[in-house]
C-alpha positions as a Markdown table, in Angstrom:
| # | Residue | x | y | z |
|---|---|---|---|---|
| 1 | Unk | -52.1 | -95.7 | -96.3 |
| 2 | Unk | -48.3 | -95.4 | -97.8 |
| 3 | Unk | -47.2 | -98.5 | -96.4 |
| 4 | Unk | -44.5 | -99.0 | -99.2 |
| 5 | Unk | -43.0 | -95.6 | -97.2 |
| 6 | Unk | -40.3 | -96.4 | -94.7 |
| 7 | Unk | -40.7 | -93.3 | -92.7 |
| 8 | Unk | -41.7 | -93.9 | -88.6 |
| 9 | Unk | -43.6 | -90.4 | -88.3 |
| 10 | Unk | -47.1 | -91.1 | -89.2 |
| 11 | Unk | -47.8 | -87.2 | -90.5 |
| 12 | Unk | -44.3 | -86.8 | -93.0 |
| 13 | Unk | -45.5 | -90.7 | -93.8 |
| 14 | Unk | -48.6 | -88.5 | -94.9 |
| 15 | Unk | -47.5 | -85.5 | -96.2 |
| 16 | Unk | -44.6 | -87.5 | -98.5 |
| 17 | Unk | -47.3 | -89.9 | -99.7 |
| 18 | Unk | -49.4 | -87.3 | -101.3 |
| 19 | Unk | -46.1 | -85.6 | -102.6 |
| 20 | Unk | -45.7 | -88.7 | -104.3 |
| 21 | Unk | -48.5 | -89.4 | -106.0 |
| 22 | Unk | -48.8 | -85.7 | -107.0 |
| 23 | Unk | -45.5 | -85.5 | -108.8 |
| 24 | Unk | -45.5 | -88.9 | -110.0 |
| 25 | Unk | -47.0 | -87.8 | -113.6 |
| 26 | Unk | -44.3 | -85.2 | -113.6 |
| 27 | Unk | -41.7 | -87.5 | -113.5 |
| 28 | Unk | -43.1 | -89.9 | -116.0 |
| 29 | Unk | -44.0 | -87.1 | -118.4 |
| 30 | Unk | -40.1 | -86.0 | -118.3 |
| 31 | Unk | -38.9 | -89.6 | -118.8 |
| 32 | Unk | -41.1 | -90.0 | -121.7 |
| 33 | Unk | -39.2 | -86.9 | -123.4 |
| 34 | Unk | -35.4 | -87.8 | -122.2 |
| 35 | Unk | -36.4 | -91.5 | -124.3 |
| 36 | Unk | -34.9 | -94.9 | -123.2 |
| 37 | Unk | -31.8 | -95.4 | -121.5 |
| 38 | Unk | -28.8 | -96.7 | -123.9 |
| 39 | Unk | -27.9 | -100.2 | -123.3 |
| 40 | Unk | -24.4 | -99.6 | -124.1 |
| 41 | Unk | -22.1 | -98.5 | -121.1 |
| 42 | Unk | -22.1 | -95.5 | -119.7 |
| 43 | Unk | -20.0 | -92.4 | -120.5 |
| 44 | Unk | -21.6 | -89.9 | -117.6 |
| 45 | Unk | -22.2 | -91.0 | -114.0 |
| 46 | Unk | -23.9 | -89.1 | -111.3 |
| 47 | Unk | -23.8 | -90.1 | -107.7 |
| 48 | Unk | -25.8 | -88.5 | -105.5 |
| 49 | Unk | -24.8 | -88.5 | -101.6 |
| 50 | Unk | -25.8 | -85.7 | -100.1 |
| 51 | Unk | -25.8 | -86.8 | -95.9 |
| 52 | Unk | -23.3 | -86.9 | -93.3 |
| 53 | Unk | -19.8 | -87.8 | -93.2 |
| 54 | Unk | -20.9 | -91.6 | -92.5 |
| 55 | Unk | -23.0 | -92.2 | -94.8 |
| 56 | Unk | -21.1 | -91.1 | -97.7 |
| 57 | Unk | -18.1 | -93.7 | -95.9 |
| 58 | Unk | -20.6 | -96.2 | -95.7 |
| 59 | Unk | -21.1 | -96.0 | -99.9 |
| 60 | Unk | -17.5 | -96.3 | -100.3 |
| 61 | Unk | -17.2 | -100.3 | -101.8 |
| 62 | Unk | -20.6 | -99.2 | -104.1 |
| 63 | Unk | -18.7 | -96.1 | -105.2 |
| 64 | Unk | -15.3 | -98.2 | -106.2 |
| 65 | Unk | -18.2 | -100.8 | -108.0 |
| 66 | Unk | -19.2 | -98.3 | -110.0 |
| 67 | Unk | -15.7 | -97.6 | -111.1 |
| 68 | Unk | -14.6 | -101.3 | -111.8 |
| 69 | Unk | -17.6 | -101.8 | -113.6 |
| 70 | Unk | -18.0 | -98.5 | -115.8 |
| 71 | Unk | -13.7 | -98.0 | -115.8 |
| 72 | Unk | -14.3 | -95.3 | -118.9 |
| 73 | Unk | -17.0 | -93.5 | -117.2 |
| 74 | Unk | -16.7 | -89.9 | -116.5 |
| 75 | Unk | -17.7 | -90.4 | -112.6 |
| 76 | Unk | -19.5 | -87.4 | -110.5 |
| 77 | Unk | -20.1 | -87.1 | -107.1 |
| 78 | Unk | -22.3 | -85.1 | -105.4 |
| 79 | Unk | -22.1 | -84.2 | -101.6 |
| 80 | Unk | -22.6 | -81.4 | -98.8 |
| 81 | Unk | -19.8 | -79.2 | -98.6 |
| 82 | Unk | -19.0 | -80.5 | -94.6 |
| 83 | Unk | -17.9 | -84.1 | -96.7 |
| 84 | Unk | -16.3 | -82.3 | -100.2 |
| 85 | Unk | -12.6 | -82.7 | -98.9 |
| 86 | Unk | -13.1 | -86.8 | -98.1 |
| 87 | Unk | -14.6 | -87.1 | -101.2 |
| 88 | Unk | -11.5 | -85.7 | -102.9 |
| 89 | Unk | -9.4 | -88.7 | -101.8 |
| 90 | Unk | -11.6 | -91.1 | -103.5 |
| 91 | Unk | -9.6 | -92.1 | -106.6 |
| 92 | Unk | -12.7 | -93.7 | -108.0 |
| 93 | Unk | -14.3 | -90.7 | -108.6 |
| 94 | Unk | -13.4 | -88.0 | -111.1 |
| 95 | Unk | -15.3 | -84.7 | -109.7 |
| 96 | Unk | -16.5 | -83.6 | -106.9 |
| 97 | Unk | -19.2 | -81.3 | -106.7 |
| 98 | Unk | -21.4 | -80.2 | -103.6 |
| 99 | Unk | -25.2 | -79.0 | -103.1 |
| 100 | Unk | -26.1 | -78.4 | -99.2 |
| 101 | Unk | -29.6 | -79.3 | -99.1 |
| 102 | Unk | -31.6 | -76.9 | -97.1 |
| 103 | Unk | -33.3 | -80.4 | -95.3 |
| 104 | Unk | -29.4 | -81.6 | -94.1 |
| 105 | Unk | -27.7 | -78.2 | -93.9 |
| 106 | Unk | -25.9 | -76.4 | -91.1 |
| 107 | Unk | -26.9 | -72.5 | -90.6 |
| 108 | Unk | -25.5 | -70.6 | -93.5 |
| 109 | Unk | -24.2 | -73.6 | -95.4 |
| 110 | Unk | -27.7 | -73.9 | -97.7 |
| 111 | Unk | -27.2 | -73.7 | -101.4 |
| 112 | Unk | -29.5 | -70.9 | -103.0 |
| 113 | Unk | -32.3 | -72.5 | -105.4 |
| 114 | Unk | -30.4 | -70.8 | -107.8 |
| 115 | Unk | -27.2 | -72.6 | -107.9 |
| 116 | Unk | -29.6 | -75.5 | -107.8 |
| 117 | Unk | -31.1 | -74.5 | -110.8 |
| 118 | Unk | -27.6 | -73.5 | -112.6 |
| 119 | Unk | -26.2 | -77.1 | -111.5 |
| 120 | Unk | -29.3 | -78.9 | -113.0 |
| 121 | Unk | -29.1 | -76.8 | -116.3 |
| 122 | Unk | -25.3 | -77.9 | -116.6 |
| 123 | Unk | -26.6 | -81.7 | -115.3 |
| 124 | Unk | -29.0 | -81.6 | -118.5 |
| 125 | Unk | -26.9 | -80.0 | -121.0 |
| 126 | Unk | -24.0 | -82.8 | -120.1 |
| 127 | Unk | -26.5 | -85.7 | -120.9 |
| 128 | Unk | -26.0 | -88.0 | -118.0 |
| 129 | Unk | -26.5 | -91.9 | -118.8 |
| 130 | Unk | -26.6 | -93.0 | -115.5 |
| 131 | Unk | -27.5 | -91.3 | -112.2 |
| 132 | Unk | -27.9 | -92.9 | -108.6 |
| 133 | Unk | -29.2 | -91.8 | -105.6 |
| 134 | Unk | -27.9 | -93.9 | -102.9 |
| 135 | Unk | -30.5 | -92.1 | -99.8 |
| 136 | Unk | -34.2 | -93.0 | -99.6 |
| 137 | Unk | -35.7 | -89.4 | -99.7 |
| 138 | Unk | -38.3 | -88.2 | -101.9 |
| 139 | Unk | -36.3 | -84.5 | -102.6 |
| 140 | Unk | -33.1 | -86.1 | -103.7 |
| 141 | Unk | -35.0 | -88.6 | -105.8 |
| 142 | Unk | -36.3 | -85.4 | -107.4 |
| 143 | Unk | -32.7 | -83.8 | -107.8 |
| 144 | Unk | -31.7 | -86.8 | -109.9 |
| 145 | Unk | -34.8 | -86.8 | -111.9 |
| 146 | Unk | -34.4 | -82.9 | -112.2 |
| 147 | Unk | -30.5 | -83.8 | -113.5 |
| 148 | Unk | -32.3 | -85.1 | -116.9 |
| 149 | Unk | -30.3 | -88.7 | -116.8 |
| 150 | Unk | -31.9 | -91.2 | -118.6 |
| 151 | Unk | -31.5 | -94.2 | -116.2 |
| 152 | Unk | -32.3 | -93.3 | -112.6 |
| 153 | Unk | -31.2 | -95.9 | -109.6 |
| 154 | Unk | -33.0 | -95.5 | -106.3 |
| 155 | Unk | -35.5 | -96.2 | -103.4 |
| 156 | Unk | -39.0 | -95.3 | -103.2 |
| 157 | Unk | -38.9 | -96.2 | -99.3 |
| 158 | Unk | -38.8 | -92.6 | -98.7 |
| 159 | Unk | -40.9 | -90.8 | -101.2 |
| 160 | Unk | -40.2 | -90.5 | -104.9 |
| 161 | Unk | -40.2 | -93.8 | -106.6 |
| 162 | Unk | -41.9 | -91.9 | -109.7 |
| 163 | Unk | -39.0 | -90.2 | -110.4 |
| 164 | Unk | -36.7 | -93.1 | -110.9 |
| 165 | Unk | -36.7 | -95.5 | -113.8 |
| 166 | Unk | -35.1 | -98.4 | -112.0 |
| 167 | Unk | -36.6 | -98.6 | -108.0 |
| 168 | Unk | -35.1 | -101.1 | -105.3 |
| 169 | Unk | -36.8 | -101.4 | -102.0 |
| 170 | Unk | -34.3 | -100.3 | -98.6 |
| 171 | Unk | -33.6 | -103.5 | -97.0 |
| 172 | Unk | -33.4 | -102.6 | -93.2 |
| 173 | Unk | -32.4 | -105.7 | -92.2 |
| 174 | Unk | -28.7 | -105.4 | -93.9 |
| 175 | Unk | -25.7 | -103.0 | -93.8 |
| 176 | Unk | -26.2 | -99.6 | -95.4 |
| 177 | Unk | -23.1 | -100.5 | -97.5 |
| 178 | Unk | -25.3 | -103.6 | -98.7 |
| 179 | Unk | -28.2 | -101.6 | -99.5 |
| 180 | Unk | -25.8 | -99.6 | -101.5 |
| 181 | Unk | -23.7 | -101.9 | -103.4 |
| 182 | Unk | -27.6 | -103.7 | -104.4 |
| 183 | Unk | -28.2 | -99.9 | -106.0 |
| 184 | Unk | -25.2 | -100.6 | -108.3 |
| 185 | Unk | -25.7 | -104.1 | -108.9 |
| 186 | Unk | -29.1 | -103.5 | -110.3 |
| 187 | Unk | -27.2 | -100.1 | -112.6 |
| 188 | Unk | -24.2 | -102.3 | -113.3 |
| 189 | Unk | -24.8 | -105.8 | -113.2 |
| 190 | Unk | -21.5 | -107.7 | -112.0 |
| 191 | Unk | -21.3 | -109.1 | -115.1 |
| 192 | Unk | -20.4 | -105.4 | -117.2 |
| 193 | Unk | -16.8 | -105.5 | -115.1 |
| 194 | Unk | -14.4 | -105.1 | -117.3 |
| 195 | Unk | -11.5 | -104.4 | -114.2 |
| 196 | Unk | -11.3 | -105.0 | -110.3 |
| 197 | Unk | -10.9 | -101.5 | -107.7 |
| 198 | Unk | -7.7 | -101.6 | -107.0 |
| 199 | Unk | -5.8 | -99.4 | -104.4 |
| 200 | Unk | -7.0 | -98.3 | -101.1 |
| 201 | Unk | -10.5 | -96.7 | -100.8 |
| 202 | Unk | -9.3 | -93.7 | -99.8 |
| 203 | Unk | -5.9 | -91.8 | -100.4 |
| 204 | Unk | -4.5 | -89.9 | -97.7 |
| 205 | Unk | -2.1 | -87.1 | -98.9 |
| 206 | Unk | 1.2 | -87.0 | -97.3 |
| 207 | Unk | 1.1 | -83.9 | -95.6 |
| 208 | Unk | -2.2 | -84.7 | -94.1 |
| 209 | Unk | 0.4 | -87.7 | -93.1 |
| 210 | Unk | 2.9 | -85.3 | -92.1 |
| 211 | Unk | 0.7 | -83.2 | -89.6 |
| 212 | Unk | -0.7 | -85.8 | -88.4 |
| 213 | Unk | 2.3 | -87.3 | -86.9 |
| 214 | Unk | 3.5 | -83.6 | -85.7 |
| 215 | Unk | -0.1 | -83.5 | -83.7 |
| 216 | Unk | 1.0 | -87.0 | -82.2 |
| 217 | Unk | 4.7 | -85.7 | -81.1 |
| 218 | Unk | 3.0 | -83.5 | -78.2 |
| 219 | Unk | 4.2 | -86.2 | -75.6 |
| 220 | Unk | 7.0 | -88.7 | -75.1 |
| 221 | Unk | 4.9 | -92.3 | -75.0 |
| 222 | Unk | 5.8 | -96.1 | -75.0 |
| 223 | Unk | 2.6 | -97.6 | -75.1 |
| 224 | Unk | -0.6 | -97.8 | -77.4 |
| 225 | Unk | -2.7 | -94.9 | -78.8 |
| 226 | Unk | -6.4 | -94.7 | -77.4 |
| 227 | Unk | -9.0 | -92.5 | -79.7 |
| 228 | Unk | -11.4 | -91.0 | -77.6 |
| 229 | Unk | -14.2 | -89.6 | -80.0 |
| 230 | Unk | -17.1 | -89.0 | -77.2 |
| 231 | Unk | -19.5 | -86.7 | -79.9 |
| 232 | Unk | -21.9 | -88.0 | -81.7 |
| 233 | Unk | -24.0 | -84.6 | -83.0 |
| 234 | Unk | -26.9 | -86.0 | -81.4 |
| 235 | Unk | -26.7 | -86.0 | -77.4 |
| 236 | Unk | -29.2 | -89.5 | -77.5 |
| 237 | Unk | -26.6 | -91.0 | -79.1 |
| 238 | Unk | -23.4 | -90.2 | -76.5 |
| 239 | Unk | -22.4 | -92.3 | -74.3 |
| 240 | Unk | -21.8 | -90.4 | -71.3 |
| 241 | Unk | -18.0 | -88.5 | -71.0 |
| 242 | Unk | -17.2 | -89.8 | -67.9 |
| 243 | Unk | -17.5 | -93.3 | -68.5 |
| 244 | Unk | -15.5 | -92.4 | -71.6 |
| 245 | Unk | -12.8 | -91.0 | -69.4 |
| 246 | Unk | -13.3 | -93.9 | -67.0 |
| 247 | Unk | -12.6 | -96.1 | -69.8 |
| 248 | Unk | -9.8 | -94.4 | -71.1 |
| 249 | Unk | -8.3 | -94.1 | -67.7 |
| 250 | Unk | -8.5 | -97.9 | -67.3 |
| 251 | Unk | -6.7 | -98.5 | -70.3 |
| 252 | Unk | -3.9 | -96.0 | -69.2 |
| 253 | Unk | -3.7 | -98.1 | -66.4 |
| 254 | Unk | -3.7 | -101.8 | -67.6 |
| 255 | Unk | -1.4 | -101.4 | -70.8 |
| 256 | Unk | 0.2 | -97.5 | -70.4 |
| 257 | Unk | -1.8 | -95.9 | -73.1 |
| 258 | Unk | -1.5 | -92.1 | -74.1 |
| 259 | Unk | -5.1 | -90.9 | -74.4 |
| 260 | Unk | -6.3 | -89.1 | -77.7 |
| 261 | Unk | -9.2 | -87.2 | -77.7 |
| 262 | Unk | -11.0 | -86.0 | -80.6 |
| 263 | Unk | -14.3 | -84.5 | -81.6 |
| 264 | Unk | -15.1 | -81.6 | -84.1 |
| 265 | Unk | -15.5 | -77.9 | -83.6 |
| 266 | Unk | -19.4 | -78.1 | -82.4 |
| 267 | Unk | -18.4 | -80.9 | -79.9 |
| 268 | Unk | -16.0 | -79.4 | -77.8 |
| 269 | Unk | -18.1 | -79.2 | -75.0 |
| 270 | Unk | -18.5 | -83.0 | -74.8 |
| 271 | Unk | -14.6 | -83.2 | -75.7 |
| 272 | Unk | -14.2 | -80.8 | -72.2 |
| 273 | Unk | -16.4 | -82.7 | -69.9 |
| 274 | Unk | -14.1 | -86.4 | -70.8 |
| 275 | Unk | -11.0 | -83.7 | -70.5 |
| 276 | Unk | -12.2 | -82.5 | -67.0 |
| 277 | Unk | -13.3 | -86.2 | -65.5 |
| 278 | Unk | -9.6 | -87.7 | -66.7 |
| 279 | Unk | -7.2 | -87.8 | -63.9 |
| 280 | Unk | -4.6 | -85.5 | -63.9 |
| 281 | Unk | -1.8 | -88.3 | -64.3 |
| 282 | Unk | -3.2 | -89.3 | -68.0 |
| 283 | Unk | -1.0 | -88.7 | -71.2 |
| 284 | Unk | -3.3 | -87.1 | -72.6 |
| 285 | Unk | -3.4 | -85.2 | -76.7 |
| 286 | Unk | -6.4 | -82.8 | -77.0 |
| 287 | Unk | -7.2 | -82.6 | -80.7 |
| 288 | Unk | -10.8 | -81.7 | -79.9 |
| 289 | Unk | -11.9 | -78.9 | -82.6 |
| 290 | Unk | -8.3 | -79.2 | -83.7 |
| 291 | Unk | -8.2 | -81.2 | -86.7 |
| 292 | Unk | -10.0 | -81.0 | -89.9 |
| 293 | Unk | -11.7 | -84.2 | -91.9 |
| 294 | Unk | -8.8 | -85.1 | -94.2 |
| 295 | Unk | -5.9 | -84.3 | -91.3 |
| 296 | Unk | -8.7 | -86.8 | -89.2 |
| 297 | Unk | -8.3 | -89.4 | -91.3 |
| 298 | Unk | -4.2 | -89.3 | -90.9 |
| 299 | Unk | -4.7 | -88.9 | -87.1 |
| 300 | Unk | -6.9 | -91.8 | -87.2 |
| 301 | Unk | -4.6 | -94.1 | -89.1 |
| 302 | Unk | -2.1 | -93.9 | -86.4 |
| 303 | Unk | -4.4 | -95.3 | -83.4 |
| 304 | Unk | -4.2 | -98.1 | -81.5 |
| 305 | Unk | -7.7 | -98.1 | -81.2 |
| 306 | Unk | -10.5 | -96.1 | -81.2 |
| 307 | Unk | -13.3 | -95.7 | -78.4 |
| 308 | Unk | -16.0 | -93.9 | -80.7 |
| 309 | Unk | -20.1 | -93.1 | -80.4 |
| 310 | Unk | -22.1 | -94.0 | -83.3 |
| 311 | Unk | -20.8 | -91.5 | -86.0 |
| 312 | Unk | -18.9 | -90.3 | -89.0 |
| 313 | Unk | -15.3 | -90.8 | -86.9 |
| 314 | Unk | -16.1 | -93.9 | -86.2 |
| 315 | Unk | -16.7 | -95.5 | -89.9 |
| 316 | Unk | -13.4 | -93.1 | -91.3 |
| 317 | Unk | -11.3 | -95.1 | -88.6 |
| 318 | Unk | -12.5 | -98.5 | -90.0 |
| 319 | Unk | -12.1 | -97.1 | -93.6 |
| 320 | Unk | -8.1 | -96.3 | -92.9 |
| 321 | Unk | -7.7 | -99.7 | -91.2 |
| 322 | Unk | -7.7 | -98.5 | -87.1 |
| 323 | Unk | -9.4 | -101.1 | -84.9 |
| 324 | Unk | -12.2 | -99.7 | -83.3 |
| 325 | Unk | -15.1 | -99.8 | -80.3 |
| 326 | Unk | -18.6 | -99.0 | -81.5 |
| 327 | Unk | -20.9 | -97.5 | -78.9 |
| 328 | Unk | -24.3 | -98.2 | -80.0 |
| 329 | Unk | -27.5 | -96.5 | -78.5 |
| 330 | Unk | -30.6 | -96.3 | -80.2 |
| 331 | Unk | -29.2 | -96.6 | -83.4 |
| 332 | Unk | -28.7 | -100.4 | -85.1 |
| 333 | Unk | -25.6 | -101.9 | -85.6 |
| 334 | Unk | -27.3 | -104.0 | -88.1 |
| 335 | Unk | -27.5 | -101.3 | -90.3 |
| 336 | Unk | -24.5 | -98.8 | -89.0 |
| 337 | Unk | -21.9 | -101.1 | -87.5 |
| 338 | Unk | -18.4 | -100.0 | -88.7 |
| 339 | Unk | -16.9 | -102.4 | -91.8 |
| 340 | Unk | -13.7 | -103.6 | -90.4 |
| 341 | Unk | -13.0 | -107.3 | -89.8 |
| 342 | Unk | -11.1 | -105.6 | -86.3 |
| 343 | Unk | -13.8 | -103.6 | -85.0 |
| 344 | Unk | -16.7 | -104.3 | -82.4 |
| 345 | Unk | -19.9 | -103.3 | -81.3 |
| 346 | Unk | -21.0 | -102.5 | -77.7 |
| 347 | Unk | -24.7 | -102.3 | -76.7 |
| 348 | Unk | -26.9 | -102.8 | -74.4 |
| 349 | Unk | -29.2 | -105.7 | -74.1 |
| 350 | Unk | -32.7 | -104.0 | -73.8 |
| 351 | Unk | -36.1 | -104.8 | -75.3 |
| 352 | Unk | -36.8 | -101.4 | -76.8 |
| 353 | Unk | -33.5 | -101.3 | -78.4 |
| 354 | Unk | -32.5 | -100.4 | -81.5 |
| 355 | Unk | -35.3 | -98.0 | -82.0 |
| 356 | Unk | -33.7 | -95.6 | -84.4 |
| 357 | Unk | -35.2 | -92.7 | -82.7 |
| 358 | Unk | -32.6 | -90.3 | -83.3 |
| 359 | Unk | -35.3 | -87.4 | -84.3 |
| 360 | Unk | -38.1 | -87.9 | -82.1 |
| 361 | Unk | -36.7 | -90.0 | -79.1 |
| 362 | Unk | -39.5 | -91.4 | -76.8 |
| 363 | Unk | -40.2 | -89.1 | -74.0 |
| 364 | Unk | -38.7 | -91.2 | -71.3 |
| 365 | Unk | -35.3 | -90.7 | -73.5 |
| 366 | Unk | -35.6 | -87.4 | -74.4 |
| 367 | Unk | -34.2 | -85.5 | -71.8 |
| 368 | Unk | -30.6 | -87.4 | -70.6 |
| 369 | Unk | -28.7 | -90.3 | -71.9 |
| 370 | Unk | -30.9 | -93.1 | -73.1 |
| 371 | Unk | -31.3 | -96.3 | -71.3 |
| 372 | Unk | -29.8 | -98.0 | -74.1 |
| 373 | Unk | -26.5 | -96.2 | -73.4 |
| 374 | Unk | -26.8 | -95.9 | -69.6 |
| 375 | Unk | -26.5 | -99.9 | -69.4 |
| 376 | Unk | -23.4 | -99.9 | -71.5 |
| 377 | Unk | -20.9 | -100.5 | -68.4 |
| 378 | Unk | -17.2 | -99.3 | -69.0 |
| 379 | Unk | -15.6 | -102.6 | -68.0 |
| 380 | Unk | -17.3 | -104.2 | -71.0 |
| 381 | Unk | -16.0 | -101.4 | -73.3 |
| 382 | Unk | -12.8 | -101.6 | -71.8 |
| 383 | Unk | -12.3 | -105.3 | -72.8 |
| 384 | Unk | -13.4 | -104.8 | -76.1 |
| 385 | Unk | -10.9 | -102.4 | -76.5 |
| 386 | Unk | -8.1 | -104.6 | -75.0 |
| 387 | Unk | -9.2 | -107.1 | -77.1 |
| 388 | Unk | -8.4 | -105.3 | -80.0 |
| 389 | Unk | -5.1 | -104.2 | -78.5 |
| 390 | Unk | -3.8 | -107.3 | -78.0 |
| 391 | Unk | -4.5 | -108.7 | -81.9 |
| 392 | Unk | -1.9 | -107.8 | -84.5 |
| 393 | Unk | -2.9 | -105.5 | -86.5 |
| 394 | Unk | -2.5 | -106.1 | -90.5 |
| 395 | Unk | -0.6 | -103.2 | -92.5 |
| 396 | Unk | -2.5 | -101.4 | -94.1 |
């Protein structure tokens, strides 16, 4: 039952299923009244991306589509508060506003029902053309039906298909980007550009510049810069922090590299166990918990390369151009891999792999570093990253 649901846990499958074919009649009573979409193009564009720092940098080329192929449109986008100052620097878009959904939210962070409702009434009384809701979930799709626009774009893999007018199955067998830039093709067929995106994707401002290269000062160096970014927010997706240190220890070694590490503020614990297994000889700049999303994206710019888990880090440094190592786990690089034409992927070669158990891990994985990660040996990360090293890297 609810096979068209891409959803691995057999009860949500359940319990979303019947949601769906319970507000289904809702959602098609309200579209009835709102009347047909216009065909001409549209003023008023709501983009819904409401997840983590990655998966809003994965929609990046369908956000910039949108703008090349609606240049007049008055562009929104919606996201959690954590990713409000990286959407800022997206000079597609035209405002920013944020709704922390209670589902994604961090203690304390939730916004009320009310401001819901207040956002929705403003959404209505605006008359959006267009809206698109680039996340399979049935309570977003009901956010943007909820928003009153009269063309809806979305997925019914994860619940909700009755509230959209225009419904695209998730392809799991591409890039999340891909899946995106199809949402967009099917609201704005290529064929309605009237310009190319032009410019970088995203605009650092120069005193995010500026600190950056103060943070980087901390120690006289000759050699390359080595991103260490060991967090992941989930502990089955880390790589263990001594082989990070081992790795970065080895490249210290082999080509004189000064050792950055980074993480945010929740994963300073991980930042202090690579600190504490690096030996004491290592140039080493601890940024751990020390610098915030946009100031991130400067620091990142000026890497060599970066060693990085599977994580929001790790797709910001292939947005601003920095080479980069991917350490997979359970998650799939098919799906999550970093877009830059000078980044790799490192995973292990194991049958059960990529399971995309991040949630509800099998209990053999559940209580240390998976499998998938533990045969992940640092002298094959530590080639990938001299690999990259030794290419020349395009201006950017």
């Amino acid at each position: 039952m609810f096979d068209h649901l891409q959803i691995q846990d057999r009860r949500e499958r359940w319990l979303v299923g019947c949601a769906d074919a319970a507000l289904a009649p809702v959602a098609a009573i309200d579209g009835w009244r709102r009347g047909p979409a216009p065909e001409a193009p549209p003023r008023r564009v709501l983009l819904l991306r409401l997840e983590r720092i990655g998966d809003l940098l994965m929609t990046l080329d369908a956000i910039a589509a949108v703008r090349a192929r609606a240049p007049a449109a008055e562009i929104r986008l919606v996201v959690g508060s954590w990713n409000a100052s990286l959407a800022r620097l997206l000079p597609a878009v035209d405002r920013v506003e944020t709704i922390d959904a209670p589902w994604l939210s961090q203690e304390g962070t939730r916004t009320s029902p009310w401001e819901v409702a207040a956002r929705i009434r403003r959404w209505r009384r605006d008359d959006l053309d267009l809206a698109i809701n680039f996340e399979p979930d049935i309570r977003s799709n009901a956010l943007l039906a909820a928003s009153g626009a009269r063309r809806r774009v979305g997925y019914a893999a994860g619940g909700g298909g009755g509230f959209l007018t225009d419904v695209l199955p998730c392809d799991r067998t591409v890039h999340t980007a891909m899946n995106a830039l199809r949402l967009v093709d099917r609201a704005l067929p290529a064929g309605s550009a009237s310009g190319a995106a032009e410019g970088p994707a995203l605009r650092v401002p120069a005193e995010a510049e500026t600190r950056a290269a103060r943070r980087l000062e901390s120690c006289a160096r000759r050699g390359p810069l080595v991103g260490i970014n060991p967090g992941a927010g989930r502990a089955i997706k880390e790589w263990p922090p001594a082989r990070f240190a081992a790795a970065a220890a080895a490249l210290a070694e082999s080509d004189g590299a000064t050792v950055v590490l980074l993480g945010s503020a929740a994963e300073t614990t991980t930042a202090a166990a690579v600190r504490g297994a690096l030996p004491p000889r290592i140039q080493l700049i601890d940024l751990a918990g020390d610098a915030p999303l946009v100031d991130l994206a400067a620091v990142l710019r000026r890497l060599s390369v970066l060693l990085t888990a599977d994580t929001g880090p790790m797709h910001l440094a292939a947005a601003v151009g920095t080479p980069v190592v991917g350490i997979f786990g359970p998650s799939d690089p098919v799906r999550y891999a970093p877009l830059s034409s000078r980044s790799t992927v490192v995973c292990a070669e194991l049958w059960c792999r990529p399971c995309g158990r991040m949630r509800r891990p099998p209990r053999r994985c559940g209580r240390g570093t998976p499998d998938c990660l533990l045969g992940i040996r640092v002298d094959t990360v530590v080639g990938a990253a001299r690999r990259l090293l030794h290419q020349p890297r395009r201006n950017h």
